[in-house]
C-alpha atoms as a printed R data frame, in Angstrom:
    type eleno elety resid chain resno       x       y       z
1   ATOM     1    CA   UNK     A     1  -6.971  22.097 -17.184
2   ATOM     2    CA   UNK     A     2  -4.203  21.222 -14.609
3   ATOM     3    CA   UNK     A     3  -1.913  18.211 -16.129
4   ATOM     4    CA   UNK     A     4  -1.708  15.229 -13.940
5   ATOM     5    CA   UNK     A     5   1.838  15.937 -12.341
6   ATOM     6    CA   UNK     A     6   0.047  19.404 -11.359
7   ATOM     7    CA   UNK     A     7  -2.534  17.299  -9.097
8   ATOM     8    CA   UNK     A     8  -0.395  14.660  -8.204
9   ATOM     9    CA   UNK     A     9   2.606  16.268  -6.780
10  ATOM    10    CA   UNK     A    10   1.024  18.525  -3.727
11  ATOM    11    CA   UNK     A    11  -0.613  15.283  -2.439
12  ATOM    12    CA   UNK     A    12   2.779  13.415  -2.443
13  ATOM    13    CA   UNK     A    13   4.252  16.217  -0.683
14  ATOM    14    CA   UNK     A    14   1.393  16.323   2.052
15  ATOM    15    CA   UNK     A    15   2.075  12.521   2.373
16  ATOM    16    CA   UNK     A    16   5.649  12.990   3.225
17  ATOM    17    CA   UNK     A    17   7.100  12.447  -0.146
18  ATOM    18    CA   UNK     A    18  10.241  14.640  -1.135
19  ATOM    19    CA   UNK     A    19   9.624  15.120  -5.220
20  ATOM    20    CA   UNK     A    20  13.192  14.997  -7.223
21  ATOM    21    CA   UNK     A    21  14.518  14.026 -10.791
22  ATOM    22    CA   UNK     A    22  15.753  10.621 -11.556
23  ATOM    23    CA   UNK     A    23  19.605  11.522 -11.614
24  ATOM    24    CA   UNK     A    24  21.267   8.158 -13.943
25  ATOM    25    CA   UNK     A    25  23.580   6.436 -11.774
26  ATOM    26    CA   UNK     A    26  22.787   7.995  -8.330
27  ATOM    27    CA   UNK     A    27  22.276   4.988  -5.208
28  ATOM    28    CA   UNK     A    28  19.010   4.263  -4.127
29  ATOM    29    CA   UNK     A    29  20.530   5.363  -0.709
30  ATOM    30    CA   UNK     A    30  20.458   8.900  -2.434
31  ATOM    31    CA   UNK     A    31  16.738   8.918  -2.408
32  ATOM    32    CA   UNK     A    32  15.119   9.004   1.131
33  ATOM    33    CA   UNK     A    33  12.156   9.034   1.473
34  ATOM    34    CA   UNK     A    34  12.043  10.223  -1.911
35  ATOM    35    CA   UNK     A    35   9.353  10.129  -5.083
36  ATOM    36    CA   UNK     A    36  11.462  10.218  -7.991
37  ATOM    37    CA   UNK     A    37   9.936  11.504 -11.431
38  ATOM    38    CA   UNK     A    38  10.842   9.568 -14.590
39  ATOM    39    CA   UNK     A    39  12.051   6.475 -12.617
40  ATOM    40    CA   UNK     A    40  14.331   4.404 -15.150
41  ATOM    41    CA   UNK     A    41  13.305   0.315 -14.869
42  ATOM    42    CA   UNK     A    42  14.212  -2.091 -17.884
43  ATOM    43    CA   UNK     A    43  10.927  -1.753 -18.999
44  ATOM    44    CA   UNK     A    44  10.631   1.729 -19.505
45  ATOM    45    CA   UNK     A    45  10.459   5.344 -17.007
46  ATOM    46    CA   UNK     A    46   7.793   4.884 -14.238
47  ATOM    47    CA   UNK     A    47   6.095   8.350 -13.257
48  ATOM    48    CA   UNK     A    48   6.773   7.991  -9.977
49  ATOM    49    CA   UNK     A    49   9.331   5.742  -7.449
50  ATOM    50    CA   UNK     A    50   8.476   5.715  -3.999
51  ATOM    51    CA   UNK     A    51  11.563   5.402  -2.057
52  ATOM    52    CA   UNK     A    52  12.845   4.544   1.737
53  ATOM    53    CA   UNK     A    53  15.709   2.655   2.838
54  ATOM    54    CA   UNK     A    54  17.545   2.084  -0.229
55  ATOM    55    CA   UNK     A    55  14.441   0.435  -1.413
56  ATOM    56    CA   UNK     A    56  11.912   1.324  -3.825
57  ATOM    57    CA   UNK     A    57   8.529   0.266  -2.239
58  ATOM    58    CA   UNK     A    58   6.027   1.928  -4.770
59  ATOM    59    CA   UNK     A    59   5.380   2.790  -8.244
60  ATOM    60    CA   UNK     A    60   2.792   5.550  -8.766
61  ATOM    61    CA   UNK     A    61   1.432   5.841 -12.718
62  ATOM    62    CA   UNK     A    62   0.151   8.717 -13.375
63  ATOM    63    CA   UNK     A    63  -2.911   9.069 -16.107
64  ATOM    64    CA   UNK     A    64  -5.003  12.205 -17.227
65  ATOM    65    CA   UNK     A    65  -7.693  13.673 -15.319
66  ATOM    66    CA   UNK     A    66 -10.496  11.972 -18.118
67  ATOM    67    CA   UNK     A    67  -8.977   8.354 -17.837
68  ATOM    68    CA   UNK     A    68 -10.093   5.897 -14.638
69  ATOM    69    CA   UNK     A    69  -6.769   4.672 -12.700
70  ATOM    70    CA   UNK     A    70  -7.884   1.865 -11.634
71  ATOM    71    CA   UNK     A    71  -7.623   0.635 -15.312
72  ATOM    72    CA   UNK     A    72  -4.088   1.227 -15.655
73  ATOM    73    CA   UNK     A    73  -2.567  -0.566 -12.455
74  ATOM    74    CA   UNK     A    74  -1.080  -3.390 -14.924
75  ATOM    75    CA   UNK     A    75   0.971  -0.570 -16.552
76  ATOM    76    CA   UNK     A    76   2.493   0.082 -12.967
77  ATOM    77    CA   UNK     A    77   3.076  -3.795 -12.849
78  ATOM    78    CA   UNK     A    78   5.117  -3.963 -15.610
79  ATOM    79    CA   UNK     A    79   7.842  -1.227 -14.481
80  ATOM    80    CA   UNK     A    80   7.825  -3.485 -11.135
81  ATOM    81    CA   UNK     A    81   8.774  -6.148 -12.997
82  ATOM    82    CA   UNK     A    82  11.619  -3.744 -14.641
83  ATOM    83    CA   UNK     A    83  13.090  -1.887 -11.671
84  ATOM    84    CA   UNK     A    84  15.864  -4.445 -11.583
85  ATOM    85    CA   UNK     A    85  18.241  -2.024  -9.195
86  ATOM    86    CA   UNK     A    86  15.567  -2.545  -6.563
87  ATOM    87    CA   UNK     A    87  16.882  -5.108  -3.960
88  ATOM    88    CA   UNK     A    88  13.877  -6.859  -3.505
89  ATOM    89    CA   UNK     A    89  12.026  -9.474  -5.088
90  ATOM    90    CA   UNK     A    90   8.525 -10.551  -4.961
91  ATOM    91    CA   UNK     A    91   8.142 -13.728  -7.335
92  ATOM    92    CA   UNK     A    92   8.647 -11.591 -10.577
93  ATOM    93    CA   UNK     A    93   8.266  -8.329  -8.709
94  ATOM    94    CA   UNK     A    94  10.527  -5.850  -7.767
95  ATOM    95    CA   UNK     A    95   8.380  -3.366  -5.950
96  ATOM    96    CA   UNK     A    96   5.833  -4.585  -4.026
97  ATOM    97    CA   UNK     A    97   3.396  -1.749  -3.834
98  ATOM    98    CA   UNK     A    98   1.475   0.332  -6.760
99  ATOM    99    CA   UNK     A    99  -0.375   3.559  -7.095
100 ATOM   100    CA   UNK     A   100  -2.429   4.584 -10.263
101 ATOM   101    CA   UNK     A   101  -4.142   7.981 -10.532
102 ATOM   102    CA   UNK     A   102  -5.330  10.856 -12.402
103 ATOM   103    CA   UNK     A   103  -4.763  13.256  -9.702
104 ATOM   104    CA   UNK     A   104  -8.348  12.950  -7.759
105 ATOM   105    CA   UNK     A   105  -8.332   8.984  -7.293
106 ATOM   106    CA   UNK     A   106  -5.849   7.429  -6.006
107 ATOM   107    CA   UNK     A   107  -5.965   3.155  -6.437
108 ATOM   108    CA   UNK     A   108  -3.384   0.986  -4.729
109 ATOM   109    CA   UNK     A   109  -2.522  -2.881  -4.932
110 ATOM   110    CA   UNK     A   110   0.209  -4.589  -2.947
111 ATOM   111    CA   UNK     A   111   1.194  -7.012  -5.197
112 ATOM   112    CA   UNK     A   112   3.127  -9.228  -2.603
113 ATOM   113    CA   UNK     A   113   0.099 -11.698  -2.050
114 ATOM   114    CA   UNK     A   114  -1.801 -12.630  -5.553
115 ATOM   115    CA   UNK     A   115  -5.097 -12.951  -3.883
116 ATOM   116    CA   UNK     A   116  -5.000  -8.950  -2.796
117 ATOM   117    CA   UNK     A   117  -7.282  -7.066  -4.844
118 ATOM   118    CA   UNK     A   118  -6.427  -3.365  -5.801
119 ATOM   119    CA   UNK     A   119  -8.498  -0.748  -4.296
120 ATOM   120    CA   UNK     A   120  -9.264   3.644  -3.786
121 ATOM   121    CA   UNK     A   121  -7.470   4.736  -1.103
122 ATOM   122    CA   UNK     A   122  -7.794   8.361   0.235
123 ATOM   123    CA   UNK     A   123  -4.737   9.585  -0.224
124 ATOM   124    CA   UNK     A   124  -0.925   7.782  -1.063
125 ATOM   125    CA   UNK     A   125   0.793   5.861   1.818
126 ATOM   126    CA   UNK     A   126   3.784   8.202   3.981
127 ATOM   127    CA   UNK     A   127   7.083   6.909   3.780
128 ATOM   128    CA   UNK     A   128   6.814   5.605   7.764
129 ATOM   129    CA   UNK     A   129   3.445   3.740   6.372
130 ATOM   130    CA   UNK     A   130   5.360   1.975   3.463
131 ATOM   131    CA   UNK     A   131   8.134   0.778   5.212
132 ATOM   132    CA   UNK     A   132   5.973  -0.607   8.149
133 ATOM   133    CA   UNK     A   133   3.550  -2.406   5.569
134 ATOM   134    CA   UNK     A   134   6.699  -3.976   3.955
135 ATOM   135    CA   UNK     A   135   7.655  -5.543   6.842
136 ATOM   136    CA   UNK     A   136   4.055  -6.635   7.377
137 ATOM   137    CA   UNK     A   137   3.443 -10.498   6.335
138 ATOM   138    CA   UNK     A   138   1.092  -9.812   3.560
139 ATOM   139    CA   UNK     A   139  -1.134 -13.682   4.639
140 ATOM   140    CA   UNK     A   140  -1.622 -12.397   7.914
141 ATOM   141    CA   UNK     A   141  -5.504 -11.298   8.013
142 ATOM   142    CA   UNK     A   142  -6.651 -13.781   5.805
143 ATOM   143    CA   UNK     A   143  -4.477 -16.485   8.371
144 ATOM   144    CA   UNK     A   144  -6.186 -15.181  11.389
145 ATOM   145    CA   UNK     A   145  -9.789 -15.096  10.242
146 ATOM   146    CA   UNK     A   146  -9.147 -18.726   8.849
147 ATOM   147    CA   UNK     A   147  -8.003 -20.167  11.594
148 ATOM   148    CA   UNK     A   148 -10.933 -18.249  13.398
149 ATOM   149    CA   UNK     A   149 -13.888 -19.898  11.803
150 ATOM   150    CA   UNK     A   150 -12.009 -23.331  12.101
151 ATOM   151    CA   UNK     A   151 -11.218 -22.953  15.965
152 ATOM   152    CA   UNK     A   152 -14.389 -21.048  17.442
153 ATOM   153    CA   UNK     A   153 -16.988 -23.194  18.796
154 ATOM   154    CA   UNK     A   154 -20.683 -21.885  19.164
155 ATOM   155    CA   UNK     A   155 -23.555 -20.665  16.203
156 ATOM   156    CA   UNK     A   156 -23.013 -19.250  13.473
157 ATOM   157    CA   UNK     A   157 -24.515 -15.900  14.799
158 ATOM   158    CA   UNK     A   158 -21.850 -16.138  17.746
159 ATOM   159    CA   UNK     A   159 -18.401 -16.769  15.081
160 ATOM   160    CA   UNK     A   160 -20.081 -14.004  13.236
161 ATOM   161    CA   UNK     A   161 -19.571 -11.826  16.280
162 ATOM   162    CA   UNK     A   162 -16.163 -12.154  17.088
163 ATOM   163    CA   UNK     A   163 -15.117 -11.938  13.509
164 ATOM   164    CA   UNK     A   164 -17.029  -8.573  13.478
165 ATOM   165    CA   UNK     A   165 -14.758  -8.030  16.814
166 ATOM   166    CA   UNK     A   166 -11.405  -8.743  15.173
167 ATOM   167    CA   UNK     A   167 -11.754  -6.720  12.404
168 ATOM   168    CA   UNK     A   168 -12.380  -3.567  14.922
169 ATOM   169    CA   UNK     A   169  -9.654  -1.181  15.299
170 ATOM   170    CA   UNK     A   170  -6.790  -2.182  17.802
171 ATOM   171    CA   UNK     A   171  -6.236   0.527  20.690
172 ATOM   172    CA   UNK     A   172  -2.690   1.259  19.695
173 ATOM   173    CA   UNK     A   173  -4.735   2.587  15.774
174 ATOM   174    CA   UNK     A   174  -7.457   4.352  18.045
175 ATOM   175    CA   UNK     A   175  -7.571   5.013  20.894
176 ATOM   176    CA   UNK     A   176 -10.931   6.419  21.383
177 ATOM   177    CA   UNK     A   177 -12.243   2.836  20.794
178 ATOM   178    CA   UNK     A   178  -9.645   1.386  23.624
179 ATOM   179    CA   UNK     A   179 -12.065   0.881  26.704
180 ATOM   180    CA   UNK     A   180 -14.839  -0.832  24.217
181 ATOM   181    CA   UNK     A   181 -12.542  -2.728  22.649
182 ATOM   182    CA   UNK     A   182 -11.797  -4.039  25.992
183 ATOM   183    CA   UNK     A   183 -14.747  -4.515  27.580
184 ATOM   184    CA   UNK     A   184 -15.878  -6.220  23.895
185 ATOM   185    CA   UNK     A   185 -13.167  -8.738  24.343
186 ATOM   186    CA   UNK     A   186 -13.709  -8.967  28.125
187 ATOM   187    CA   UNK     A   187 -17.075 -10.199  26.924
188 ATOM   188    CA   UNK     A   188 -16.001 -12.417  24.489
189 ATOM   189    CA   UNK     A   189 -13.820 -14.262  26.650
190 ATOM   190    CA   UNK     A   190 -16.769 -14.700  29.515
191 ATOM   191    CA   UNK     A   191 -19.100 -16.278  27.067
């Protein structure tokens, strides 16, 4: 039976992910794009460090192949809290987003907003992906549909509608769905 690092390793490389040793003393800088194996944080070596910019934006845990990841998130949490080089902060986190797996499933939580529930994912973030969700104001979705339901006028079978509508992809994610999308909205907006 393969180990977990066996598993684990070719899908962070398809992702993008350069896999090196943690080298003791070596910048952040010196890790681009960058999972590092054996991570030091005050709270003890995190299987994986997901770096890009100088940053560390995830932690992956890594579990055997018999034991459910989603389980074992909180053990990711605590070397968040301990990866005190890291230059951001995040209430009492340092790294804002965290991988568990056994090498088949991958769960992921961005701990950022409290309310964000971890969830499967189909394969670990690429480094371009990371940084642009960092920069991302974690609120945003749950803002937009709020103010939605509190601004639309109409039934409740017509607010349904254009919250279905919002949650549709944007034509810049696909476009395939670009002249529906438009003509969807050009609908909205005439009735």
């Amino acid at each position: 039976m393969a180990n977990p690092q066996q598993l684990i390793d070719p899908k962070l490389t398809a992702a993008g992910w350069k896999i090196v040793p943690f080298v003791p003393g070596a910048p952040l800088s010196s890790y681009e794009r960058c999972a590092v194996v054996e991570f030091e944080t005050a709270n003890g070596p995190a299987d994986y460090a997901l770096c890009v910019g100088a940053q560390v934006l995830g932690i992956v845990e890594a579990k055997k192949l018999t034991l459910g990841p989603q389980s074992v998130l909180t053990q990711a949490e605590r070397y968040s809290k301990g990866a005190t080089a890291n230059p951001l902060t995040f209430g009492e986190y340092r790294v804002p987003f965290l991988y568990s797996t056994n090498g088949e499933i991958v769960w992921h939580a961005d701990i950022r907003n409290s309310l964000n529930r971890s969830h499967p994912v189909a394969q670990f973030h690429t480094p371009a992906a990371l940084a642009e969700r960092l920069i991302r104001t974690p609120m945003r979705p749950t803002s937009v549909l709020r103010r939605r339901r509190t601004t639309t006028r109409g039934s409740a079978r017509t607010n349904e509608k254009r919250t279905q509508r919002s949650s549709e992809p944007s034509p810049i994610e696909n476009n395939r769905c670009s002249l529906r999308w438009r003509l969807e909205r050009q609908d909205l907006h005439d009735g």
